[in-house]
py3Dmol code that shows the C-alpha trace and the ligand (Angstrom):
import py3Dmol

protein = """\
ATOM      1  CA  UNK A   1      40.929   6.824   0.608  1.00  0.00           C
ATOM      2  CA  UNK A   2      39.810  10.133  -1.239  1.00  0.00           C
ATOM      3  CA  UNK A   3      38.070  12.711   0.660  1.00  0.00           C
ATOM      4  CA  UNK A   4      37.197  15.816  -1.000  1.00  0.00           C
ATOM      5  CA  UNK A   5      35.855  18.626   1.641  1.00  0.00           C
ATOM      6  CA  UNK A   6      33.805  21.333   0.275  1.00  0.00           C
ATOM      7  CA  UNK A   7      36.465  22.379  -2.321  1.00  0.00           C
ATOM      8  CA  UNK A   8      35.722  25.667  -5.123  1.00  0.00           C
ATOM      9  CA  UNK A   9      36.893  26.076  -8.230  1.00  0.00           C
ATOM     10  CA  UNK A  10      37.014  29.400  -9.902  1.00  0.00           C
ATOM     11  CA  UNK A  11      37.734  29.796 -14.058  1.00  0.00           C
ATOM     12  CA  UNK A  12      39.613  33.090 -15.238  1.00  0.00           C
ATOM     13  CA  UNK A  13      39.025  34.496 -11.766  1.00  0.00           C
ATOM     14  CA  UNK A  14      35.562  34.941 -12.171  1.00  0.00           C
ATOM     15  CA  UNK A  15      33.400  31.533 -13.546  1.00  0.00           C
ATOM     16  CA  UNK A  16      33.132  29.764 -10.056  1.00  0.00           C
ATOM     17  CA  UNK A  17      32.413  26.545 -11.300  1.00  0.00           C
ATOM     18  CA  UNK A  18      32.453  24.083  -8.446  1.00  0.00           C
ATOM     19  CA  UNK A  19      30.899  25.838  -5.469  1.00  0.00           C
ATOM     20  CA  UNK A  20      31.464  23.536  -2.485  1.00  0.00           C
ATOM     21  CA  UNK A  21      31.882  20.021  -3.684  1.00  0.00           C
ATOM     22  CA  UNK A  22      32.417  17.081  -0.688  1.00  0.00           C
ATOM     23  CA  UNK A  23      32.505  13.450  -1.568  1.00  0.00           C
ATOM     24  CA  UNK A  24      34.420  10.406  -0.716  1.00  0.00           C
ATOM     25  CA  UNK A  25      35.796   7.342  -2.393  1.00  0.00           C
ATOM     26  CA  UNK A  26      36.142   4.585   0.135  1.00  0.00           C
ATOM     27  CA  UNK A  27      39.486   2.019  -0.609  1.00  0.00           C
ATOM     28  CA  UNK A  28      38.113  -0.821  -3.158  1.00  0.00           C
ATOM     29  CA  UNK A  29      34.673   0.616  -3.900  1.00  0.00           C
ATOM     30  CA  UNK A  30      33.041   2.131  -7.043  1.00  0.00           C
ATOM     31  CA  UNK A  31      31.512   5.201  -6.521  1.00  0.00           C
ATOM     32  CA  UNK A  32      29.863   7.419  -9.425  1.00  0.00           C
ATOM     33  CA  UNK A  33      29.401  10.898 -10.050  1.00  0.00           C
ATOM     34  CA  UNK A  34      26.396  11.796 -12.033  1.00  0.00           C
ATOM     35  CA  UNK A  35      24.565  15.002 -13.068  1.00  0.00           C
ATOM     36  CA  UNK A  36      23.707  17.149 -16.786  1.00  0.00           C
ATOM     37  CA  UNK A  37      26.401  19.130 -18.831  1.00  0.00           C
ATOM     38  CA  UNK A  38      27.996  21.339 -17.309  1.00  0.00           C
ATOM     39  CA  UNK A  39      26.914  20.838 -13.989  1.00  0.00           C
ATOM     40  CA  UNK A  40      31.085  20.279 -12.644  1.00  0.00           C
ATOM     41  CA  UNK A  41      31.944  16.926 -13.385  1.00  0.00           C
ATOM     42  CA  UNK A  42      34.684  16.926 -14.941  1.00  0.00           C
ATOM     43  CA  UNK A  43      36.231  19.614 -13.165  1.00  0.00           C
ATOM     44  CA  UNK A  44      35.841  17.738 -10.163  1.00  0.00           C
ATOM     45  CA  UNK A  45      38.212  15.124 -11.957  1.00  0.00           C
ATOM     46  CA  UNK A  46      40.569  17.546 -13.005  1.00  0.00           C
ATOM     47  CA  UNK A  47      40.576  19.267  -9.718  1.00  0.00           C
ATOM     48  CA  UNK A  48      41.575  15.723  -7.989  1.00  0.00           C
ATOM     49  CA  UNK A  49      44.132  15.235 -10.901  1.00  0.00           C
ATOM     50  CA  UNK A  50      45.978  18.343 -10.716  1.00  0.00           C
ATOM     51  CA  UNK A  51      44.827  19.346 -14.190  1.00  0.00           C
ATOM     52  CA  UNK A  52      43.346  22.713 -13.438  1.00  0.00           C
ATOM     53  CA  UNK A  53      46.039  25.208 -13.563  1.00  0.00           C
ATOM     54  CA  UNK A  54      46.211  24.104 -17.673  1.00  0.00           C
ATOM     55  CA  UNK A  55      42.761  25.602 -17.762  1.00  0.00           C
ATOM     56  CA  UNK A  56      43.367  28.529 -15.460  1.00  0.00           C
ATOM     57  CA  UNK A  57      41.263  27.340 -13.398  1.00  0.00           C
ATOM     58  CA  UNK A  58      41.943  27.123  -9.291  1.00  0.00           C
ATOM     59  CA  UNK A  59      41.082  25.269  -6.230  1.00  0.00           C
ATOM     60  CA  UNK A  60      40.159  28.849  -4.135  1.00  0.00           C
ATOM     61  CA  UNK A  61      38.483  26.979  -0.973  1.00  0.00           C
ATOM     62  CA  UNK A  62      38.390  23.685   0.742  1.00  0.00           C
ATOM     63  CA  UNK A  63      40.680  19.998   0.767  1.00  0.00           C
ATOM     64  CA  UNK A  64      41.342  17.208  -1.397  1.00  0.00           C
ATOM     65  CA  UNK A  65      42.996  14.658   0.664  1.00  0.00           C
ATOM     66  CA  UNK A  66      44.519  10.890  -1.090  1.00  0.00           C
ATOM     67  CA  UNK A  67      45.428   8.521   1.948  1.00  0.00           C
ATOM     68  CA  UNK A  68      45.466  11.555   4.609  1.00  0.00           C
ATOM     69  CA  UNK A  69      47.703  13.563   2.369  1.00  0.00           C
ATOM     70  CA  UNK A  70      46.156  17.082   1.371  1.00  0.00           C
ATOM     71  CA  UNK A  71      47.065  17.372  -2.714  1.00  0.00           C
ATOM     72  CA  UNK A  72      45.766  20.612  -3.448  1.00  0.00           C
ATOM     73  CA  UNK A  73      48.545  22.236  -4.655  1.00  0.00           C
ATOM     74  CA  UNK A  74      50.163  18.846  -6.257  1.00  0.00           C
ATOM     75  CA  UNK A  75      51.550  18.290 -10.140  1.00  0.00           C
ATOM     76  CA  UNK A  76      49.557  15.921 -12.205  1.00  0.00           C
ATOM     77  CA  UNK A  77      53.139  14.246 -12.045  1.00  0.00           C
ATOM     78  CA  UNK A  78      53.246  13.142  -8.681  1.00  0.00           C
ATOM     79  CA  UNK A  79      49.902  12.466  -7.981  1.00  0.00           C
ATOM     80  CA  UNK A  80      49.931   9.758 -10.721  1.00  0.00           C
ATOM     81  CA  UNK A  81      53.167   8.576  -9.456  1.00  0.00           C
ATOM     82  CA  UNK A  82      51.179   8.624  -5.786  1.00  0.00           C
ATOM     83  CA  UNK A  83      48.565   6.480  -7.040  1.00  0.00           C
ATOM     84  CA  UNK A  84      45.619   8.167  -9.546  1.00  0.00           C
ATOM     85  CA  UNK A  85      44.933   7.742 -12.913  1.00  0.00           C
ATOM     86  CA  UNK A  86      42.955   9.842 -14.987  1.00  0.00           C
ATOM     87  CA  UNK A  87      41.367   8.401 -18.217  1.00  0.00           C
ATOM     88  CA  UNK A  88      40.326  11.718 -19.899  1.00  0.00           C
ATOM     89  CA  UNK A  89      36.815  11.972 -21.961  1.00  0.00           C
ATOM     90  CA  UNK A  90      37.963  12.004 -25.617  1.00  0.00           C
ATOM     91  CA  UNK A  91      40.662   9.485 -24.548  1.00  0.00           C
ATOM     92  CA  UNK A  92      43.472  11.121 -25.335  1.00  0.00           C
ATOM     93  CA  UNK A  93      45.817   7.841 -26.348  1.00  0.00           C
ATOM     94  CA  UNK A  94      48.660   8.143 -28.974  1.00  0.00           C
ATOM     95  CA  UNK A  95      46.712   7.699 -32.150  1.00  0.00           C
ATOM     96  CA  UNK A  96      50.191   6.836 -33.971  1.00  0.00           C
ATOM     97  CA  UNK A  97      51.301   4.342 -31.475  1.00  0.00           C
ATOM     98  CA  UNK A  98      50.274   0.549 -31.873  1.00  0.00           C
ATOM     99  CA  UNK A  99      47.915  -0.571 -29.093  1.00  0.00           C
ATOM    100  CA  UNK A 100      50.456  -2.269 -27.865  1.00  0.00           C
ATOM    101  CA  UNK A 101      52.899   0.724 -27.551  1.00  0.00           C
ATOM    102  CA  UNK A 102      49.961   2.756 -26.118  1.00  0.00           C
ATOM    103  CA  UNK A 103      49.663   0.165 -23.209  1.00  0.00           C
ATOM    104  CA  UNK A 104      53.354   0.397 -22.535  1.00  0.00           C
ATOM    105  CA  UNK A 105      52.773   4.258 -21.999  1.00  0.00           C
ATOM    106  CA  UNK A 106      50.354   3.598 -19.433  1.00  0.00           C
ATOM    107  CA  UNK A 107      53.066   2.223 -17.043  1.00  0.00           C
ATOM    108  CA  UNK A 108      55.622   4.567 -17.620  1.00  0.00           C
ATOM    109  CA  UNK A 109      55.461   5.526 -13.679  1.00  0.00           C
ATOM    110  CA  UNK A 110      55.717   2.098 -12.451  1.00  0.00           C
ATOM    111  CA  UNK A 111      58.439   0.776 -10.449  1.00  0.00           C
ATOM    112  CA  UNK A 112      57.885  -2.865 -10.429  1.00  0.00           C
ATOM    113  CA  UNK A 113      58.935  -3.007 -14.146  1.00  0.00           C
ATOM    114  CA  UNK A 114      59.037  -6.830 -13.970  1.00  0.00           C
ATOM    115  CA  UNK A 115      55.348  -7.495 -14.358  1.00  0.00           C
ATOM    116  CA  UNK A 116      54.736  -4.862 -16.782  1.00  0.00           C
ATOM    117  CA  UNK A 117      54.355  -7.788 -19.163  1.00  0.00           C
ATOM    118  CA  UNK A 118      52.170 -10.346 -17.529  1.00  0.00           C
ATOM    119  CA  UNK A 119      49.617  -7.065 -17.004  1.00  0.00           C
ATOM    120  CA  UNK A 120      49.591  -6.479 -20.493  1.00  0.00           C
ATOM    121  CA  UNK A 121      48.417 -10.569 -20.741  1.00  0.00           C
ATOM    122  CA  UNK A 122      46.129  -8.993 -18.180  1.00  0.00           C
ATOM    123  CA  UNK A 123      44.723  -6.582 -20.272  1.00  0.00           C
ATOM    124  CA  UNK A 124      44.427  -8.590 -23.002  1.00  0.00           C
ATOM    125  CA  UNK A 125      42.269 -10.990 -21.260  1.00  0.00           C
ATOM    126  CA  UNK A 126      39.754  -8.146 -19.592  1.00  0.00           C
ATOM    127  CA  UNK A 127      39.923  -7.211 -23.542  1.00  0.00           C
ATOM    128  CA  UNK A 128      40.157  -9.722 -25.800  1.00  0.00           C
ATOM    129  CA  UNK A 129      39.507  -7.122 -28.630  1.00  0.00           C
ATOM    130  CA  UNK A 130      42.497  -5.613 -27.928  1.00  0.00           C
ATOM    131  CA  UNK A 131      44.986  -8.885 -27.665  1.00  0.00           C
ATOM    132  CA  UNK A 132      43.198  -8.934 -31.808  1.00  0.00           C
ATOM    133  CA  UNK A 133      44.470  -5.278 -32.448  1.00  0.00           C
ATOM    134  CA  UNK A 134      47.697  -5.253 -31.028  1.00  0.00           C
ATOM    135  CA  UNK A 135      49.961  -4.545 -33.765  1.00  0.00           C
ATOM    136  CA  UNK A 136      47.229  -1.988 -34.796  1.00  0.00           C
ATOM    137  CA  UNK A 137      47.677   1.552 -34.759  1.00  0.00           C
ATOM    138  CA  UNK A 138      45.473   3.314 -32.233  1.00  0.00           C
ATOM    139  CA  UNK A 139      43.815   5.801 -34.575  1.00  0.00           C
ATOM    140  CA  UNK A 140      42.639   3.067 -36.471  1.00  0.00           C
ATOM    141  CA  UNK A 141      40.389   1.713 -33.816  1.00  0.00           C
ATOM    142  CA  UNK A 142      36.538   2.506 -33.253  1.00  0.00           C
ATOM    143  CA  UNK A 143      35.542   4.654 -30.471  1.00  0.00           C
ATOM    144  CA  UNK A 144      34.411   1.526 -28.370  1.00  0.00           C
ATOM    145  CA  UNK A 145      38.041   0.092 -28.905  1.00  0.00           C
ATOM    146  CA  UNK A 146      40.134   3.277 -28.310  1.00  0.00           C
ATOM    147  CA  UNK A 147      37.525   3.658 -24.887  1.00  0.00           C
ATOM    148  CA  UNK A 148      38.797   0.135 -23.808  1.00  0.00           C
ATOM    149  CA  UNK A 149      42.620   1.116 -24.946  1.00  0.00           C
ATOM    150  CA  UNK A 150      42.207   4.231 -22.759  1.00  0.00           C
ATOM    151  CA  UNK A 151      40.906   2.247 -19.937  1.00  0.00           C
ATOM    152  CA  UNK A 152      43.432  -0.973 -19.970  1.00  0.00           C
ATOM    153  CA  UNK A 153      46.198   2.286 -20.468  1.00  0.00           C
ATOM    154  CA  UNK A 154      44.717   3.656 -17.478  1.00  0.00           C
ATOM    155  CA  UNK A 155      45.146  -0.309 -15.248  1.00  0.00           C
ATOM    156  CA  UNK A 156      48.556  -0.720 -16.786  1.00  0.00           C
ATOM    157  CA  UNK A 157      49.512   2.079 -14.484  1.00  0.00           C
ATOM    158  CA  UNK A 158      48.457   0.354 -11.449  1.00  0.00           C
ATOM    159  CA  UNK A 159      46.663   3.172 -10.201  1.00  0.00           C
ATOM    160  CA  UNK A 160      44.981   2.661  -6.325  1.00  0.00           C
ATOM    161  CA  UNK A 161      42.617   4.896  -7.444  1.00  0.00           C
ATOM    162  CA  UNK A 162      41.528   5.177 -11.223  1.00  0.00           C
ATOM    163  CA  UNK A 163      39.041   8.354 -12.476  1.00  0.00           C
ATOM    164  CA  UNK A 164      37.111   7.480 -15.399  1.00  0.00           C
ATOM    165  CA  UNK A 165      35.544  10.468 -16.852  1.00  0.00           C
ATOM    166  CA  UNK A 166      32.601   9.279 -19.180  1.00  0.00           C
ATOM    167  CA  UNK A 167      33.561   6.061 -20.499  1.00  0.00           C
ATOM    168  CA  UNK A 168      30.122   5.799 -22.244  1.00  0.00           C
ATOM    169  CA  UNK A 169      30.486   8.770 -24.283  1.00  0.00           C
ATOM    170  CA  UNK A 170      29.975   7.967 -28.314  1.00  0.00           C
ATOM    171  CA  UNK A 171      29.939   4.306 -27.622  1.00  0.00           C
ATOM    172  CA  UNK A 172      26.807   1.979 -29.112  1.00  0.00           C
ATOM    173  CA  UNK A 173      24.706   1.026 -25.861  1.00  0.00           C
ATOM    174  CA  UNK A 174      25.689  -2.641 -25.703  1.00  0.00           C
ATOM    175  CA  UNK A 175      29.345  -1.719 -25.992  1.00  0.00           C
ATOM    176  CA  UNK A 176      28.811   0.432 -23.140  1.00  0.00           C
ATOM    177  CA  UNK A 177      27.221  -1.980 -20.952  1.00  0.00           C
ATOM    178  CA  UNK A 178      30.502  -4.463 -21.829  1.00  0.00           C
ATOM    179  CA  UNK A 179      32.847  -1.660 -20.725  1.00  0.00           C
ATOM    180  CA  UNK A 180      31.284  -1.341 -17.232  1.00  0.00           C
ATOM    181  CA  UNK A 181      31.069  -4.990 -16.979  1.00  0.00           C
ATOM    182  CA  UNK A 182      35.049  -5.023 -17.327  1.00  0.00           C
ATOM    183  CA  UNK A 183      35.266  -1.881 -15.283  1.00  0.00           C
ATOM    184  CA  UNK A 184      33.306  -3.791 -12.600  1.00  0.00           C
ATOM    185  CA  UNK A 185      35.722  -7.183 -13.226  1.00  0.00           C
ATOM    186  CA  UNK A 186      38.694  -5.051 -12.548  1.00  0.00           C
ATOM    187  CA  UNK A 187      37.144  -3.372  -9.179  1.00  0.00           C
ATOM    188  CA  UNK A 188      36.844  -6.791  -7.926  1.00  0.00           C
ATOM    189  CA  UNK A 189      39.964  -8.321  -8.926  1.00  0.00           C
ATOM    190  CA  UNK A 190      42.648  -6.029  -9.271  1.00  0.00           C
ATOM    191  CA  UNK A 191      40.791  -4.018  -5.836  1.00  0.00           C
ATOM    192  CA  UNK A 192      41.213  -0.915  -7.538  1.00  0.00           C
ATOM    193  CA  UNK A 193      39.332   1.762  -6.298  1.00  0.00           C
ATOM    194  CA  UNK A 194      36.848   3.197  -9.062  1.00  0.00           C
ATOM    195  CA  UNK A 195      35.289   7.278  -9.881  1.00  0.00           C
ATOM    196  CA  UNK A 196      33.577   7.419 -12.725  1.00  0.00           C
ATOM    197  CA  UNK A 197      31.739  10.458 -13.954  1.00  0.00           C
ATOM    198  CA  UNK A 198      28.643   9.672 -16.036  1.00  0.00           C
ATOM    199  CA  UNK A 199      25.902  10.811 -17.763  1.00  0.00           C
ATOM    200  CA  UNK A 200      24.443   7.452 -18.672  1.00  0.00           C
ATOM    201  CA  UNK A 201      22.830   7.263 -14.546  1.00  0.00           C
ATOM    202  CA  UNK A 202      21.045   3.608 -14.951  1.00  0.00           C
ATOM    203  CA  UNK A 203      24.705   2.019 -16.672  1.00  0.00           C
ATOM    204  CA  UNK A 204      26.905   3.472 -14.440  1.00  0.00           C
ATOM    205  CA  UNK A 205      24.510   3.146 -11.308  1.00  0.00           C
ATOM    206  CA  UNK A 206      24.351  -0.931 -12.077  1.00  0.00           C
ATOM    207  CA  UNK A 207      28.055  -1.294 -11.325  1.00  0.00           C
ATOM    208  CA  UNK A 208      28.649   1.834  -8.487  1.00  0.00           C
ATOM    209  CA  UNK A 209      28.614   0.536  -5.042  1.00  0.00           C
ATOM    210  CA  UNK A 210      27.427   4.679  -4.036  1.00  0.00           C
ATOM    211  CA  UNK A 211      26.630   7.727  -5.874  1.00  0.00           C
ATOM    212  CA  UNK A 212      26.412  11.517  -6.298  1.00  0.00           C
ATOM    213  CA  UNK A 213      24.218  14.093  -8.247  1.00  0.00           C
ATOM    214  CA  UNK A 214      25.187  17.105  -9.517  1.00  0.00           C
ATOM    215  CA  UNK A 215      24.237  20.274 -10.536  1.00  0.00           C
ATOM    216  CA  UNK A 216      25.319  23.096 -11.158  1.00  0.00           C
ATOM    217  CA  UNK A 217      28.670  23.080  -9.090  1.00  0.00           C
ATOM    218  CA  UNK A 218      26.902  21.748  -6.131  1.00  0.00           C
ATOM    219  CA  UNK A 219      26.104  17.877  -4.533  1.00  0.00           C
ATOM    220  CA  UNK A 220      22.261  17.924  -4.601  1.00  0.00           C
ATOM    221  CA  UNK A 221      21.776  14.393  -3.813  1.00  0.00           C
ATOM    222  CA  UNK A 222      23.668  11.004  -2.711  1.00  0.00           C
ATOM    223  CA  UNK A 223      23.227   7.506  -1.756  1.00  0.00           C
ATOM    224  CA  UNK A 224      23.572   4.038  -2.210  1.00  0.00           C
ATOM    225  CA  UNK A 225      24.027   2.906  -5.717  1.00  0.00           C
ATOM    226  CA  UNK A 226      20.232   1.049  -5.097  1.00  0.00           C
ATOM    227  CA  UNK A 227      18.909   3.511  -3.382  1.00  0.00           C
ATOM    228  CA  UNK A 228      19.040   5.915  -6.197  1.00  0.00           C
ATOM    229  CA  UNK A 229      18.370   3.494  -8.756  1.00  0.00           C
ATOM    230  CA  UNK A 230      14.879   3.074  -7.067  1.00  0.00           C
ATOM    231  CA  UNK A 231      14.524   6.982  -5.715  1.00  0.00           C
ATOM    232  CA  UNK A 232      11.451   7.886  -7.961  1.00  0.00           C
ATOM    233  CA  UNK A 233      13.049  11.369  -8.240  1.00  0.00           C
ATOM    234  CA  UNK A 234      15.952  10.476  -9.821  1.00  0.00           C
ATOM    235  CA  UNK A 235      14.421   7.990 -12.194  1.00  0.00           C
ATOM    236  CA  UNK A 236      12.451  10.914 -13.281  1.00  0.00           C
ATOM    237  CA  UNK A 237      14.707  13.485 -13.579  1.00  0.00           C
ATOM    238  CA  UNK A 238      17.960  11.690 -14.535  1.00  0.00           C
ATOM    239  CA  UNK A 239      17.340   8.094 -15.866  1.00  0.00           C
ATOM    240  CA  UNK A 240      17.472   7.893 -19.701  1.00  0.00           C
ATOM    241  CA  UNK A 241      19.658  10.669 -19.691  1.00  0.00           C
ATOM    242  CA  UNK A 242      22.862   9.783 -21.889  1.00  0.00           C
TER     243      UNK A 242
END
"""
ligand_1 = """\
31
LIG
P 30.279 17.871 -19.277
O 29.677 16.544 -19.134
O 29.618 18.710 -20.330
O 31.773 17.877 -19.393
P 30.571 18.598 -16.529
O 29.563 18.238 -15.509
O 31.782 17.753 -16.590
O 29.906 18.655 -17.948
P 32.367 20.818 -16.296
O 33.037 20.544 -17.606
O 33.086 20.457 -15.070
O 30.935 20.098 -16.274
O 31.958 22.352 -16.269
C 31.445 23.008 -15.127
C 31.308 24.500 -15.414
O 32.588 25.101 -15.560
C 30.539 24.812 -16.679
O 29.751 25.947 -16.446
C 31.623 25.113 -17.696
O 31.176 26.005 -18.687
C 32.720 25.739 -16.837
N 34.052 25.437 -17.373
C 34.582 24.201 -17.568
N 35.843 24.296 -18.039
C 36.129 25.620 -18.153
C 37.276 26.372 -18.575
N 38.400 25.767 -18.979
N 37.194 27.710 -18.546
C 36.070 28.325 -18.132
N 34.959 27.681 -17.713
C 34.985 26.340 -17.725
"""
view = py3Dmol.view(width=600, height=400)
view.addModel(protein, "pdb")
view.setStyle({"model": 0}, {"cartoon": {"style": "trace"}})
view.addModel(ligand_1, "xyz")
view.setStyle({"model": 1}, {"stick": {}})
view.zoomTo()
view.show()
């Protein structure tokens, strides 16, 4: 579904930050990409979303290809409205909207305006938290709250593909382990197609069906979700990070 070929990304002309990046997300699996700050994560997200030219940063070699189609050189715009969601670390939801209101937002690309409210049920059913705080203004809510607004935001688009970038950031650890539950719950049932960047490895390596390891702009190792959960070198060098 999403193959990215050896792509580099360059900063102000000079900071090459990703520095020949492959890696694939098959249709309706999970797969995770770990690794330390700094080490190109999230630029790999915002490469895929279109979200580099903001940051002056550039795609100077290599392909990103969605369903065969190279999207390189696409607007954020229309690659949402082909079929990715980004939900952004920080969150970045309307803090003066109602939950509610900020769920609406979410499916602002959609055609199929009809079942815009029997997702919202959806939503409210993945998280029942949110069905509680629904009149609620968004900048009211804890960070474990806004992290699930951002997320059910994020399905209300109904994205093929949806790009979590570190949805355990600032979050107490049960919390977390409830979001990736959910995140897991919607893989299976809505088929959605799942990359989340992480720094919490053992969490987000419990739900992934495959993984990656960066560092520093590079792949250094992949596999099966299992298979690196057992690799002694990556228990040692990346578990109990996060
Ligand atoms: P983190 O978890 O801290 O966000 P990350 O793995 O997502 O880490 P990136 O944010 O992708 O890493 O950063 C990769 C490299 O690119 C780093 O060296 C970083 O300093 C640099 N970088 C990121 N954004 C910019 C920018 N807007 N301008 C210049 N350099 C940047």
């Amino acid at each position: 579904m999403l193959h990215i070929n050896n792509i580099e990304v360059v900063y102000s002309k000079i900071i090459l930050a990703l520095k020949g990046v492959s890696l694939h997300v098959p249709e309706g699996k999970i797969v995770t990409l770990l690794g330390s700050n700094g080490a190109g994560k999230s630029t790999t997200l915002k490469a895929i979303s279109g979200l580099l030219s903001g940051e002056e940063g550039q795609i100077t070699d290599g392909t990103i290809q969605f369903e065969g189609k190279t999207i390189n050189e696409v607007t954020t715009d229309i690659i949402v409205r082909n079929g990715i969601f980004l939900c952004m670390e920080g969150r970045r939801i309307f803090k003066d909207l109602t939950v509610e209101e900020n769920l609406m937002a979410g499916a602002y690309t959609r055609k199929d305006r009809r079942n815009i409210k029997e997702d919202m049920e959806k939503i409210y059913v993945y998280f029942p938290k949110l069905k509680a705080l629904q009149g609620r203004k968004a900048g009211f809510l804890s960070g474990g709250e806004q992290q699930m607004l951002a997320i059910g935001r994020g399905i209300m688009a109904k994205p093929k593909l949806l790009l979590l970038d570190e949805p355990s950031l600032g979050i107490a650890p049960l919390l977390v382990k409830e979001i990736f539950q959910i995140i897991k719950q919607i893989n299976k049932e809505e088929g959605t197609s799942i990359l989340v960047v992480e720094q919490n490895t053992n969490v987000a390596l419990s739900i992934a069906d495959y993984g990656y390891i960066m560092e520093n702009g590079r792949v250094v190792m992949q596999g099966k979700a299992d298979y690196l959960l057992s690799n002694e070198e990556v228990r040692e060098h990346y578990l109990g990070i996060g």
